[in-house]
DOLOTI-661004 format. One record per residue (C-alpha): residue number from 1; residue in three letters; x, y, z. Coordinates in nm, 2 decimals. Layout:
 num residuo      X      Y      Z
 NUM     ALA      X      Y      Z
...
REM end
This chain:
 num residuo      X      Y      Z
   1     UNK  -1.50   5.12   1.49
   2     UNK  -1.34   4.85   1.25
   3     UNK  -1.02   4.83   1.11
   4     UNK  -1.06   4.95   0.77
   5     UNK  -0.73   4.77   0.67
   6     UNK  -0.91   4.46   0.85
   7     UNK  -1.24   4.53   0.65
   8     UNK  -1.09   4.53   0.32
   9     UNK  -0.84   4.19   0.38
  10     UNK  -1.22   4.03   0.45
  11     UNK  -1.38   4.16   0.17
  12     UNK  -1.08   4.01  -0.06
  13     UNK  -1.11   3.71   0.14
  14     UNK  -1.46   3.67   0.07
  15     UNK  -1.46   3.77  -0.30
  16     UNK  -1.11   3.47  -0.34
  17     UNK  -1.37   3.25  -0.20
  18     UNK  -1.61   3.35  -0.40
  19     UNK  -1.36   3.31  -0.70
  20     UNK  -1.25   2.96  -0.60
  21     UNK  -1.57   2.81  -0.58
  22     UNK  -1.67   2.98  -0.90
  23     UNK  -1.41   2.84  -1.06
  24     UNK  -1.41   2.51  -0.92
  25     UNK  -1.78   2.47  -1.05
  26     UNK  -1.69   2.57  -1.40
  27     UNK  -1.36   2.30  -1.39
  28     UNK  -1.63   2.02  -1.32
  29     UNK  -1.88   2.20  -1.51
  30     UNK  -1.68   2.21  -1.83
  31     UNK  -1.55   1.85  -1.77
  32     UNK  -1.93   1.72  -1.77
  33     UNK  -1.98   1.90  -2.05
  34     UNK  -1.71   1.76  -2.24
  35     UNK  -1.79   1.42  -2.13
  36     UNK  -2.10   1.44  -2.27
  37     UNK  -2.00   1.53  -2.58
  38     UNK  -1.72   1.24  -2.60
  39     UNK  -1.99   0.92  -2.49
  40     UNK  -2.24   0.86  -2.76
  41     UNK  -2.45   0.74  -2.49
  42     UNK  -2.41   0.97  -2.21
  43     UNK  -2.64   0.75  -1.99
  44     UNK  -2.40   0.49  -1.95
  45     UNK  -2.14   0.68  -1.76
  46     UNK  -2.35   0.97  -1.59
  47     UNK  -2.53   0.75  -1.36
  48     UNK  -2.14   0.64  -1.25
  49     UNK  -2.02   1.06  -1.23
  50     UNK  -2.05   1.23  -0.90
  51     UNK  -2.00   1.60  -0.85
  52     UNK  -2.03   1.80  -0.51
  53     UNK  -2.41   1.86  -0.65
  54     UNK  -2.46   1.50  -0.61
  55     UNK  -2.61   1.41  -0.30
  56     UNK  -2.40   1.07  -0.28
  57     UNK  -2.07   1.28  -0.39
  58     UNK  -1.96   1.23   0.00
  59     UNK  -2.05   0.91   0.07
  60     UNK  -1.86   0.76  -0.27
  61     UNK  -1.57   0.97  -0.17
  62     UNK  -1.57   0.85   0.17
  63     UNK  -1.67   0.46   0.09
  64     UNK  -1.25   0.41   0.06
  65     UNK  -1.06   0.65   0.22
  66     UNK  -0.88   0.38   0.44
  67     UNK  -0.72   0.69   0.67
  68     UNK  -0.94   0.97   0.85
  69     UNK  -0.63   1.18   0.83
  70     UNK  -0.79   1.25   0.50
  71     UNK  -1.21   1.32   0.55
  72     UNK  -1.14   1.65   0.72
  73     UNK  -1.36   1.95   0.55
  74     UNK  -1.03   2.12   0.50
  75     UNK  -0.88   1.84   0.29
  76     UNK  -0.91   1.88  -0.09
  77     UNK  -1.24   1.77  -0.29
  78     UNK  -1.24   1.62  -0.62
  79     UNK  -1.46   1.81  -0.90
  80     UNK  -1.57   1.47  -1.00
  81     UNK  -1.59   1.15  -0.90
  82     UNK  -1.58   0.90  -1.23
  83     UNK  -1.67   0.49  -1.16
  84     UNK  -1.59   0.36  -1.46
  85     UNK  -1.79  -0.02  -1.49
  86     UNK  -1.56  -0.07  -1.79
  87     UNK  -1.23   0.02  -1.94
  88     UNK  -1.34   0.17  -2.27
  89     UNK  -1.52   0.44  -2.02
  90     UNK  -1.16   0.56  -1.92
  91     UNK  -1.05   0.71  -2.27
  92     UNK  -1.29   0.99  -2.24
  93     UNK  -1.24   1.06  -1.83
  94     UNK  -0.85   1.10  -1.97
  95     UNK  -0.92   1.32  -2.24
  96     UNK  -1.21   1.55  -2.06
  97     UNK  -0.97   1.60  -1.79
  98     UNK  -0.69   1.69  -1.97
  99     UNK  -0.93   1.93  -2.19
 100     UNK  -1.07   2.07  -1.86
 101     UNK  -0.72   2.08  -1.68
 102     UNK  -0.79   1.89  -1.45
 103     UNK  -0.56   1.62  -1.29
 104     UNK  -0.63   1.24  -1.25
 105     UNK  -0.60   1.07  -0.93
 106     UNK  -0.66   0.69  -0.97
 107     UNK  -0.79   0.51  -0.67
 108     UNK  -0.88   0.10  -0.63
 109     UNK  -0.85   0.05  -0.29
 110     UNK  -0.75   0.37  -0.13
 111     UNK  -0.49   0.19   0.11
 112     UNK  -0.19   0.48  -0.02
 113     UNK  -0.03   0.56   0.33
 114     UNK  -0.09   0.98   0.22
 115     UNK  -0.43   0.98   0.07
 116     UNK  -0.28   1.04  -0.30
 117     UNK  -0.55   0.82  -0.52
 118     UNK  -0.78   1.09  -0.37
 119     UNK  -0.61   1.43  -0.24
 120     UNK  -0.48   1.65  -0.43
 121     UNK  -0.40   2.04  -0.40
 122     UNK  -0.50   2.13  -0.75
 123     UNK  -0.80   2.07  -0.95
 124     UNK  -0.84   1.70  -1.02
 125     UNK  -1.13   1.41  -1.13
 126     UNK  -1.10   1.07  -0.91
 127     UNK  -1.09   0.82  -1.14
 128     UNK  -1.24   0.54  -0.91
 129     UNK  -1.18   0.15  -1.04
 130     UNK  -1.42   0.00  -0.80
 131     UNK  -1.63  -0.09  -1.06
 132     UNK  -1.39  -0.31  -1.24
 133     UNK  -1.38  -0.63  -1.00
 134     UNK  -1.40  -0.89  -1.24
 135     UNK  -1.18  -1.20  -1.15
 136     UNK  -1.18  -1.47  -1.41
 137     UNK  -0.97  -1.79  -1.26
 138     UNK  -0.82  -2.06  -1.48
 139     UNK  -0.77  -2.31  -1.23
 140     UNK  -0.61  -2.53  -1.53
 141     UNK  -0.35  -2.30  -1.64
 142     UNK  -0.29  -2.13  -1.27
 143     UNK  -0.35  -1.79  -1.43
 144     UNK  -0.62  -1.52  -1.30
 145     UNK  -0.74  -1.21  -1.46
 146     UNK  -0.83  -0.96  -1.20
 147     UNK  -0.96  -0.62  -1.24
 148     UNK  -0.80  -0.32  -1.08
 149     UNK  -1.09  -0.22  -0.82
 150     UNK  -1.08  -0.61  -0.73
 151     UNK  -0.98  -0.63  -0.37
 152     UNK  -0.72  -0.94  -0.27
 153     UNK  -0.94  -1.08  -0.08
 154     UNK  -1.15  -1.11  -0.31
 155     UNK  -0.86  -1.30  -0.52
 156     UNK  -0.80  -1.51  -0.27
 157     UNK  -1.16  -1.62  -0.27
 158     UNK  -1.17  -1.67  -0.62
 159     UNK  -0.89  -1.93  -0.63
 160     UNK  -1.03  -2.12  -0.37
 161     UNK  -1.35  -2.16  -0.48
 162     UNK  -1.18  -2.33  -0.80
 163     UNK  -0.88  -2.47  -0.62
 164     UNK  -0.77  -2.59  -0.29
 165     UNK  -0.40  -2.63  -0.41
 166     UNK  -0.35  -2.27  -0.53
 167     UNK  -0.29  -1.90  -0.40
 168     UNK  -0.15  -1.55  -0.48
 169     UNK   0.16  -1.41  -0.29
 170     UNK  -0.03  -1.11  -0.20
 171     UNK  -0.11  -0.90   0.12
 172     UNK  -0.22  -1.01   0.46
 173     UNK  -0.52  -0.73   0.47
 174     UNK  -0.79  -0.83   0.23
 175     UNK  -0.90  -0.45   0.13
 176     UNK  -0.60  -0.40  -0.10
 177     UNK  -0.72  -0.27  -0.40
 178     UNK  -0.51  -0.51  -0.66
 179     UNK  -0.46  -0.21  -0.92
 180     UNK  -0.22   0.00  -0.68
 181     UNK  -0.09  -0.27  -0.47
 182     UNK   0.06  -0.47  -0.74
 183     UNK   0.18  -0.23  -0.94
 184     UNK   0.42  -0.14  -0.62
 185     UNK   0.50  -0.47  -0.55
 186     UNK   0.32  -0.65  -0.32
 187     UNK   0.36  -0.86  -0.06
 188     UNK   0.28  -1.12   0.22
 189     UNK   0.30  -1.45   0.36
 190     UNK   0.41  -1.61   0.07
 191     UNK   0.70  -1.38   0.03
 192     UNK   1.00  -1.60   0.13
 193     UNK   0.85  -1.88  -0.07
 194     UNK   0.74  -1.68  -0.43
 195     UNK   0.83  -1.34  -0.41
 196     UNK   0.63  -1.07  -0.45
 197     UNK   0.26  -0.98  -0.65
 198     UNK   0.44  -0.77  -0.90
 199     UNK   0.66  -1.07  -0.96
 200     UNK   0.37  -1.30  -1.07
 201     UNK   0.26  -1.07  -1.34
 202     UNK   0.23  -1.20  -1.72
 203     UNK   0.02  -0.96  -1.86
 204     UNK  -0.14  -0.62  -1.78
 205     UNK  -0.40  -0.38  -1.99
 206     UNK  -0.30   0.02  -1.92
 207     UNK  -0.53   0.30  -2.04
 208     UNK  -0.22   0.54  -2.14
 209     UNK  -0.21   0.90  -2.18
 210     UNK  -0.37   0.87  -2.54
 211     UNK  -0.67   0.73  -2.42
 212     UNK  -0.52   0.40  -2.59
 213     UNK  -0.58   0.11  -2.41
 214     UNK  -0.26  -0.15  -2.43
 215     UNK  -0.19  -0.50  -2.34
 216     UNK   0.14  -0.66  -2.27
 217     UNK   0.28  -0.70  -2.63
 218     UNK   0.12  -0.33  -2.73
 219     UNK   0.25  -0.14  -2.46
 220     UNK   0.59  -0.28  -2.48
 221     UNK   0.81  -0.42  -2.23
 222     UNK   0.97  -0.12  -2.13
 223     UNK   0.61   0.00  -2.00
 224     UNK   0.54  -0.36  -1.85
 225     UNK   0.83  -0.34  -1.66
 226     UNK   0.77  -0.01  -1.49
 227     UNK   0.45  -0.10  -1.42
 228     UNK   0.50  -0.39  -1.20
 229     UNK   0.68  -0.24  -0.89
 230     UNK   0.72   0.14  -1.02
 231     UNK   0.37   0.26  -0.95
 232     UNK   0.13   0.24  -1.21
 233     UNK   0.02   0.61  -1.16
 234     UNK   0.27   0.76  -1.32
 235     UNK   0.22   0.59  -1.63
 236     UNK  -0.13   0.58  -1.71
 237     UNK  -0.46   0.38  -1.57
 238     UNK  -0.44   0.00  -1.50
 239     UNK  -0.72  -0.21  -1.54
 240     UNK  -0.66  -0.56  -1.51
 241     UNK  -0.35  -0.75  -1.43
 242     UNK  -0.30  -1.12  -1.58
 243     UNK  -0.15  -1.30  -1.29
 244     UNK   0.03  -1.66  -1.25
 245     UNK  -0.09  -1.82  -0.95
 246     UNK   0.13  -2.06  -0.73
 247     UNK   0.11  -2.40  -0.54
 248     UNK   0.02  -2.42  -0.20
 249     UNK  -0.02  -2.74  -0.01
 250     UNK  -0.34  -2.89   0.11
 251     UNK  -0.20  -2.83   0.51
 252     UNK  -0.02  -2.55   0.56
 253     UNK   0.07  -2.47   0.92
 254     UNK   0.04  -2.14   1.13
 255     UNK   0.15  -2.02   1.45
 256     UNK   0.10  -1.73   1.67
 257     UNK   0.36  -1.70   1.99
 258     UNK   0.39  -1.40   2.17
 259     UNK   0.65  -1.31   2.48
 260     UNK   0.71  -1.03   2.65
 261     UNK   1.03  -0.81   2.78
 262     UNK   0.99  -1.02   3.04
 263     UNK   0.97  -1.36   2.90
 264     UNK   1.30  -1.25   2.68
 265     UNK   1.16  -1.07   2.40
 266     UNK   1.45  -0.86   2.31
 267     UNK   1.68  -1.20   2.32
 268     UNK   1.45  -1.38   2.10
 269     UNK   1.42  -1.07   1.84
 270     UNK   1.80  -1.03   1.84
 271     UNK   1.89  -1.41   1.70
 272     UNK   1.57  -1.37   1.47
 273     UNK   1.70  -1.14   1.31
 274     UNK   2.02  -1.33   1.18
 275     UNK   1.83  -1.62   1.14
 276     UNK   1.49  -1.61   0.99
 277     UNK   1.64  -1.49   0.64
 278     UNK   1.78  -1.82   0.61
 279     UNK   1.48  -2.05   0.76
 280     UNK   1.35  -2.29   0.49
 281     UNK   1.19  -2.08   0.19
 282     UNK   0.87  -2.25   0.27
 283     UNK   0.87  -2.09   0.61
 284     UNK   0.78  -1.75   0.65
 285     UNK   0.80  -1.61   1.02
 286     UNK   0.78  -1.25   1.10
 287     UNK   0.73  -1.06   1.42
 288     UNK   0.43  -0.80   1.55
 289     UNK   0.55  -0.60   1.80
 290     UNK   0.32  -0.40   2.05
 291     UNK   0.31  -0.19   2.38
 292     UNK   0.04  -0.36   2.60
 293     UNK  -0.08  -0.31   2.94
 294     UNK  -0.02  -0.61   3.19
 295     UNK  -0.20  -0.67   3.55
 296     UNK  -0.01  -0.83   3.80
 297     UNK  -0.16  -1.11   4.09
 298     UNK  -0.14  -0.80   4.33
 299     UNK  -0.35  -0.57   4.03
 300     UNK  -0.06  -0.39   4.00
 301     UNK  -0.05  -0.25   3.64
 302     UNK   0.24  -0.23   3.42
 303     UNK   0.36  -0.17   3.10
 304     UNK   0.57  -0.35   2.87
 305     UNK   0.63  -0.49   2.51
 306     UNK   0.49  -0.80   2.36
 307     UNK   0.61  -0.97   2.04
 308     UNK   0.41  -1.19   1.86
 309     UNK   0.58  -1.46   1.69
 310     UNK   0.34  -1.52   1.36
 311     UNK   0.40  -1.80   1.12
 312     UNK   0.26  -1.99   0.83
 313     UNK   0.48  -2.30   0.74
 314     UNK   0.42  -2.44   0.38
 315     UNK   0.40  -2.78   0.54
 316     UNK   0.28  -3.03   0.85
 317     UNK   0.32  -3.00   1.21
 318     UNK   0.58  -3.31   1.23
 319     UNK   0.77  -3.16   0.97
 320     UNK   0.80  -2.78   1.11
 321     UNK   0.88  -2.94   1.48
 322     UNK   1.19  -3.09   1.44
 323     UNK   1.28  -2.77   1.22
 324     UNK   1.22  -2.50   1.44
 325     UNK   1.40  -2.73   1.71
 326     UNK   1.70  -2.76   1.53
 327     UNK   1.73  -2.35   1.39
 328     UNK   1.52  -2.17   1.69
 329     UNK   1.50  -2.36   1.99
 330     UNK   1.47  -2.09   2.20
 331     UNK   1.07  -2.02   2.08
 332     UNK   1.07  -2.33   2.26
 333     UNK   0.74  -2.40   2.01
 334     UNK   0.59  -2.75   2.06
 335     UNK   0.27  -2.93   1.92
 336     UNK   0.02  -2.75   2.11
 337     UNK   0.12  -2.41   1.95
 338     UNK  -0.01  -2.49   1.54
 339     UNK  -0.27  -2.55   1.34
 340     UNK  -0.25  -2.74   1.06
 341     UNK  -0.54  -2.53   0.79
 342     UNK  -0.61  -2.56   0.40
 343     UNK  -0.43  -2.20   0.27
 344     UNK  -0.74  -2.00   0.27
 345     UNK  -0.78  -2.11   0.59
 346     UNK  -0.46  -1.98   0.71
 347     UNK  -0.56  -1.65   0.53
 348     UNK  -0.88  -1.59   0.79
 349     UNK  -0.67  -1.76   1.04
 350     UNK  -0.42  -1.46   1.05
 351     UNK  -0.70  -1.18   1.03
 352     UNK  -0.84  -1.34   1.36
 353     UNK  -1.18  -1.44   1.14
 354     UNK  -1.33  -1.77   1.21
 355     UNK  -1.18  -2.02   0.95
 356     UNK  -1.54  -2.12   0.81
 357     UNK  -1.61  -1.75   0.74
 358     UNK  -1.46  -1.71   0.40
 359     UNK  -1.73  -1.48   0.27
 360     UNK  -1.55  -1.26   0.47
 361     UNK  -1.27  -1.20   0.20
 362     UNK  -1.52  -1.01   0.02
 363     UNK  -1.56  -0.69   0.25
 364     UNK  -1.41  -0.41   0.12
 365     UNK  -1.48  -0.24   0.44
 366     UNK  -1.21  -0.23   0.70
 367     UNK  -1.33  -0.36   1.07
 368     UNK  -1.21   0.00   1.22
 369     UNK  -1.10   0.28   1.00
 370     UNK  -0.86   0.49   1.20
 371     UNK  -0.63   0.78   1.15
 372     UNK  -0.26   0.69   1.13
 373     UNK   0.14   0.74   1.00
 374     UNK   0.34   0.50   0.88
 375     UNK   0.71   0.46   0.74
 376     UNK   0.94   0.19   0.66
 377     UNK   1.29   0.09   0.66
 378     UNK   1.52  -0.22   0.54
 379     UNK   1.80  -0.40   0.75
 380     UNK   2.07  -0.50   0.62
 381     UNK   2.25  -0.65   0.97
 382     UNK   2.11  -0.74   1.31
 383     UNK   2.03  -0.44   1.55
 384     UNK   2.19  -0.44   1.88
 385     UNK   2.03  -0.53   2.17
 386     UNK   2.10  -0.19   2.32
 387     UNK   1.90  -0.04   1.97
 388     UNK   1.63  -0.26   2.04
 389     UNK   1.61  -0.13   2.38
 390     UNK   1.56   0.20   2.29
 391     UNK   1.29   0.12   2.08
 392     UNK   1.08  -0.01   2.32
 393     UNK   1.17   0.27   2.55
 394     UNK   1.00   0.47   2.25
 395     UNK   0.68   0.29   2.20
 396     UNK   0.64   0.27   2.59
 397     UNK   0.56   0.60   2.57
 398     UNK   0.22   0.74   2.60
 399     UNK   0.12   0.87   2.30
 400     UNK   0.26   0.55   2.14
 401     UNK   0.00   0.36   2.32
 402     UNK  -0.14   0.24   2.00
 403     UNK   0.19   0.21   1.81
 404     UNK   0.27  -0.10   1.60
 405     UNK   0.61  -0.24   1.43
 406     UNK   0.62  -0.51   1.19
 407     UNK   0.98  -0.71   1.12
 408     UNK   0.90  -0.91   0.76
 409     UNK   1.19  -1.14   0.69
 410     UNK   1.35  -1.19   0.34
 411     UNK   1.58  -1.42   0.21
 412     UNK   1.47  -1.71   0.05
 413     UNK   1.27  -1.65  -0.34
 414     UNK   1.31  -1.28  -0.25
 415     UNK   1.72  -1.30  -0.24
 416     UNK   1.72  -1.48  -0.61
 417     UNK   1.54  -1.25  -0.78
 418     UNK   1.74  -0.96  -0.97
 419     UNK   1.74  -0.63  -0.79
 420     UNK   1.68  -0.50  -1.17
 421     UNK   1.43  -0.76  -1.27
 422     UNK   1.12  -0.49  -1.15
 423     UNK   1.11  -0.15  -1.05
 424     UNK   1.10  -0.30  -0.68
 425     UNK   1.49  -0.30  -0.62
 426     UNK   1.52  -0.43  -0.22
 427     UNK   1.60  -0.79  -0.24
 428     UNK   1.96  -0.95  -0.14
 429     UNK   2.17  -0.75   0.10
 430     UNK   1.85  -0.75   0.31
 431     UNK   1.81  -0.93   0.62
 432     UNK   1.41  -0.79   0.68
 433     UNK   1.14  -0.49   0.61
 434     UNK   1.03  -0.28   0.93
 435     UNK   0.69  -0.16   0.89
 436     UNK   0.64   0.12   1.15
 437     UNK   0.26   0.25   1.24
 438     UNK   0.13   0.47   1.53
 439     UNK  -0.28   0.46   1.55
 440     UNK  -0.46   0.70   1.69
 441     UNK  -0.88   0.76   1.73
 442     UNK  -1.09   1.04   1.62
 443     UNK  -1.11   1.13   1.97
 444     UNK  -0.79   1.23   2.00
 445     UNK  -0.72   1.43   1.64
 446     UNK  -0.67   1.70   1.82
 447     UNK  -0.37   1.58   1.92
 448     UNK  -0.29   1.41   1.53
 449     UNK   0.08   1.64   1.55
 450     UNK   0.20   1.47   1.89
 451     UNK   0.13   1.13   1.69
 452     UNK   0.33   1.25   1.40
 453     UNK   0.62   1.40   1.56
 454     UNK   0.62   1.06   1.75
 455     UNK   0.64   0.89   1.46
 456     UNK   0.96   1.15   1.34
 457     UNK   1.14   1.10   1.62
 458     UNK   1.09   0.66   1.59
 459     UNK   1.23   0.70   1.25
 460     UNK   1.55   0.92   1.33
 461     UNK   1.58   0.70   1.59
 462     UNK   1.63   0.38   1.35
 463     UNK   1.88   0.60   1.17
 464     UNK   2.16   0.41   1.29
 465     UNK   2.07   0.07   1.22
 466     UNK   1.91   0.08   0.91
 467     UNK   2.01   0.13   0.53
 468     UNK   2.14   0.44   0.42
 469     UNK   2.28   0.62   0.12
 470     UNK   2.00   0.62   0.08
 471     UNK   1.80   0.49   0.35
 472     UNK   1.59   0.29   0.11
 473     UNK   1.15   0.27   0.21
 474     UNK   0.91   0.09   0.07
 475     UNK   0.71   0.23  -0.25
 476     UNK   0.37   0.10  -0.13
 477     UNK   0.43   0.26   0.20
 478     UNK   0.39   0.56   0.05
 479     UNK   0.59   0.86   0.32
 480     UNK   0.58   1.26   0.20
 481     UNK   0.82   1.32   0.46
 482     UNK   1.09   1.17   0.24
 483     UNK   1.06   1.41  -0.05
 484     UNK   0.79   1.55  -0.29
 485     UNK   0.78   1.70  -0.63
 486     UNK   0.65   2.03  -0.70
 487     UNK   0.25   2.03  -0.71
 488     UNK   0.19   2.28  -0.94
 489     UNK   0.48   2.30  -1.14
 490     UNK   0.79   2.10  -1.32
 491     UNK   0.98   1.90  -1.06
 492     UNK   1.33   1.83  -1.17
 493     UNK   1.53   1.45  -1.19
 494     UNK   1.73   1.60  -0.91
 495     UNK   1.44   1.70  -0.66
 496     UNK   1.22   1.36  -0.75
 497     UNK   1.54   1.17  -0.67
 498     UNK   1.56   1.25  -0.37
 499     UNK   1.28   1.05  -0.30
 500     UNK   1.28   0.83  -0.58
 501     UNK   1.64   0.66  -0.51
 502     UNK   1.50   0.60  -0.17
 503     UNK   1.18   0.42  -0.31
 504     UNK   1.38   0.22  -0.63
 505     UNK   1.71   0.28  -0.59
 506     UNK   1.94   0.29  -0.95
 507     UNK   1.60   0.16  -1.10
 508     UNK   1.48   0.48  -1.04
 509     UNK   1.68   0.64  -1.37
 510     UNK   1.52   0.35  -1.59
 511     UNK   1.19   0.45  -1.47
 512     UNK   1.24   0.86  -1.56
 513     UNK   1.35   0.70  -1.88
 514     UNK   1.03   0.50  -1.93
 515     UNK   0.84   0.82  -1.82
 516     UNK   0.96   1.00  -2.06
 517     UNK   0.90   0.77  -2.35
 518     UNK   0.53   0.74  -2.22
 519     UNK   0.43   1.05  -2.08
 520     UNK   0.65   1.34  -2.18
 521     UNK   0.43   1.61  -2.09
 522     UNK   0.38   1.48  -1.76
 523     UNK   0.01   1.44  -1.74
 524     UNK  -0.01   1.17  -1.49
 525     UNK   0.19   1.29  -1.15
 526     UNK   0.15   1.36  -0.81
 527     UNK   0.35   1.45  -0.49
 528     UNK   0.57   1.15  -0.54
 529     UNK   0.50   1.03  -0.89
 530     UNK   0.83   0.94  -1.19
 531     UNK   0.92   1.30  -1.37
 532     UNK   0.93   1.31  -1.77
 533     UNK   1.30   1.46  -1.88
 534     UNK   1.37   1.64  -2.18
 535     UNK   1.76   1.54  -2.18
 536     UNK   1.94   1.15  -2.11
 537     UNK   2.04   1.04  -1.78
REM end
């Protein structure tokens, strides 16, 4: 005989469920509804709107979720899916979402480290900028319009199909979408030399919380400086940034080295570390650090840490030579080690594409979407060979078998720039970035916790060598772990700066104060997005 308690808690369960999706059809219902009513021709923007009734509603949700931590069928569904194909669509998605009550998550290349341009645990629209991919190059005036859902890649493509002599100081992966990752700063190869994306900025057009489209002089530059480095989430929807592109050589040089514990790794990582923040700004030389599996001449297996030296030198071979001899002779690099390549070139070169590919730049699709964790840190003076050693006693662990950290050095263009000059506040007093990354396959999600909690016990592990009060992170490497707001609810200064100080430091309290001046009643937000206050900070 069953439980009657038992029987009952099913029948409640059932008739929630019931409730839930009830309701969850009439919050998409309603904001169809009211879509149609605000588009005098309905047509143009219904053949771009994808509800669960749609039968390509998975498949457009899917198309750039860069993480399968986030495609389980117990992760949270948009009631809508809106591709705007241009920015005068976005007024109405705005206003039918806040008439529905329904949250906006915006989403251009869906690279956030936690899935927040499309997860959210209350009712919400994506608001997907694929659509708006326009890049308009003036070779001329070494300026660039690109669109939001525009991937860098796809930037880099457009430059040097008009110029061989220009770039972007963007990211290494070309699936970026350019609307979130310059608006938290952006960064790559060109770093040392020019700083980051959100440095390069001139002009910028924002959909804002009154369905008002602005522009640089319109929105103020209040709003134009939190939107280059603060995350451009919190403060409405960006469409198109106006960039300043930079010189590049016609030869640029590039370098991949890698050496082993045994080949003295740790050595060579430990003078790094003092010296490539004060290489040359035209030389930008960070490290890639991996477990690997070696066989020995008797096929004994083993395993040990590699580090891969990876370069790109603004400049010859014969100049970088006697350079590198001079600072870091111990890399003992020679001729045989570079290439010279054109910058685009270089660009392939270090996603291991052949250099003649360059249509390449224009797949949004990553090779091999996997699930992951990431985190970051900032140095501020060299860790001890006995840290590094632990370290790798860390990632020769199992479960760290795919498990990847990234030293980025600074100095240079990065160290001159004002810590208050953009939201972005980590610039002198650094000596490099740590990127931290553990991989696993869908194969083993089973196991996603052990991945995680390894990834925990990396960070408190770095604890002691890395900045603190606050231990500062890096915005675009978005990490929950750090602090969240409230989801369904106010979140005070206090609670958001916990996690906000750690992201922007004392630019954080200009950004609540921008927030509030823009969005008081806090329309635009998410786990980790600027709080509105009613009283001065």
């Amino acid at each position: 005989m069953k439980n009657p308690n038992t029987s009952t808690f099913l029948l409640l369960f059932l008739i929630s469920l019931g409730s839930h999706a009830a309701s969850a059809a009439d919050e998409h219902q309603d904001f169809v509804e009211c879509l149609s009513q605000k588009f005098n021709n309905y047509s143009s923007i219904s053949s771009n709107l994808y509800t669960p009734s749609n039968s390509s509603y998975s498949s457009i949700l899917r198309f750039s979720i860069q993480s399968l931590r986030f495609i389980s069928d117990s992760t949270p569904k948009p009631a809508a899916i809106v591709q705007p194909e241009h920015e005068s669509q976005i007024p109405p998605v705005i206003h039918c979402a806040k008439a529905s009550g329904l949250q906006i998550r915006t989403r251009s290349g869906g690279h956030d480290y936690e899935g927040q341009s499309y997860v959210a645990h209350v009712p919400f629209v994506i608001l997907d900028l694929i659509k708006l991919n326009e890049i308009t190059v003036d070779a001329s005036e070494k300026t660039a319009w690109v669109g939001s859902g525009a991937t860098n890649g796809a930037l880099y493509y457009a430059v040097a199909q008009k110029s061989p002599v220009l770039g972007f100081p963007a990211g290494v992966s070309i699936t970026l979408g350019m609307g979130g990752h310059v608006s938290g700063g952006g960064y790559g190869m060109l770093l040392r030399k020019y700083g980051l994306a959100a440095d390069q900025v001139i002009d910028a057009r924002i959909v804002n919380v009154n369905s008002t489209i602005l522009d640089r002089k319109s929105m103020g530059e209040h709003l134009f400086w939190a939107i280059r480095g603060g995350g451009g989430a919190s403060f409405g929807v960006i469409t198109a940034w106006k960039v300043q592109l930079v010189d590049v050589p016609e030869k640029v040089t590039v370098f991949n080295i890698g050496k082993t514990l045994e080949q003295n790794a740790t050595q060579l990582i430990h003078k790094w570390q003092s010296i490539a923040p004060e290489f040359v700004d035209d030389l930008f030389l960070r490290i890639i650090i991996k477990p690997e599996t070696v066989r020995s001449e008797t096929q004994v297996t083993n395993r040990t840490i590699r580090a891969i030296f990876n370069a790109q030198f603004l400049g010859k071979i014969d100049t970088l030579l006697p350079l590198m001899q001079k600072i870091f002779p111990e890399l003992r690099l020679v001729k045989e080690d570079c290439t010279e390549l054109s910058w685009i070139e270089s660009v392939l070169f270090f996603l291991d594409f052949p250099i003649a590919a360059r249509e390449k730049l224009l797949n949004r699709l990553q090779p091999k979407v996997r699930f992951f964790k990431a985190k970051s840190d900032y140095v501020q003076k060299p860790i001890p060979g006995f840290g590094l050693e632990g370290v790798w006693r860390l990632m020769l662990e199992a479960v760290a078998n795919q498990s990847v950290i990234i030293f980025s050095p600074y100095g240079g263009r990065m160290a001159e720039i004002p810590a208050s000059a953009t939201p972005f506040p980590h610039r002198t007093g650094n000596l490099y970035m740590i990127q931290h990354i553990i991989f696993w396959d869908e194969s083993q999600s089973q196991d996603s916790e052990s991945y995680i909690s390894w990834m925990g016990r990396l960070y408190t592990y770095f604890a002691p060598f890395v900045s603190s009060s606050p231990r500062q992170t890096y915005f675009n490497y978005r990490d929950l772990d750090i602090g969240a707001n409230n989801p369904n609810g106010e979140t005070s200064y206090e609670q958001a700066g916990i996690w906000g100080k750690k992201y922007f430091s004392d630019n954080f309290d200009r950004l609540v104060r921008v927030k509030t001046m823009v969005d008081p009643h806090n329309f635009f937000k998410d786990e980790q997005s600027i709080p509105p206050v009613a009283l001065k900070i």
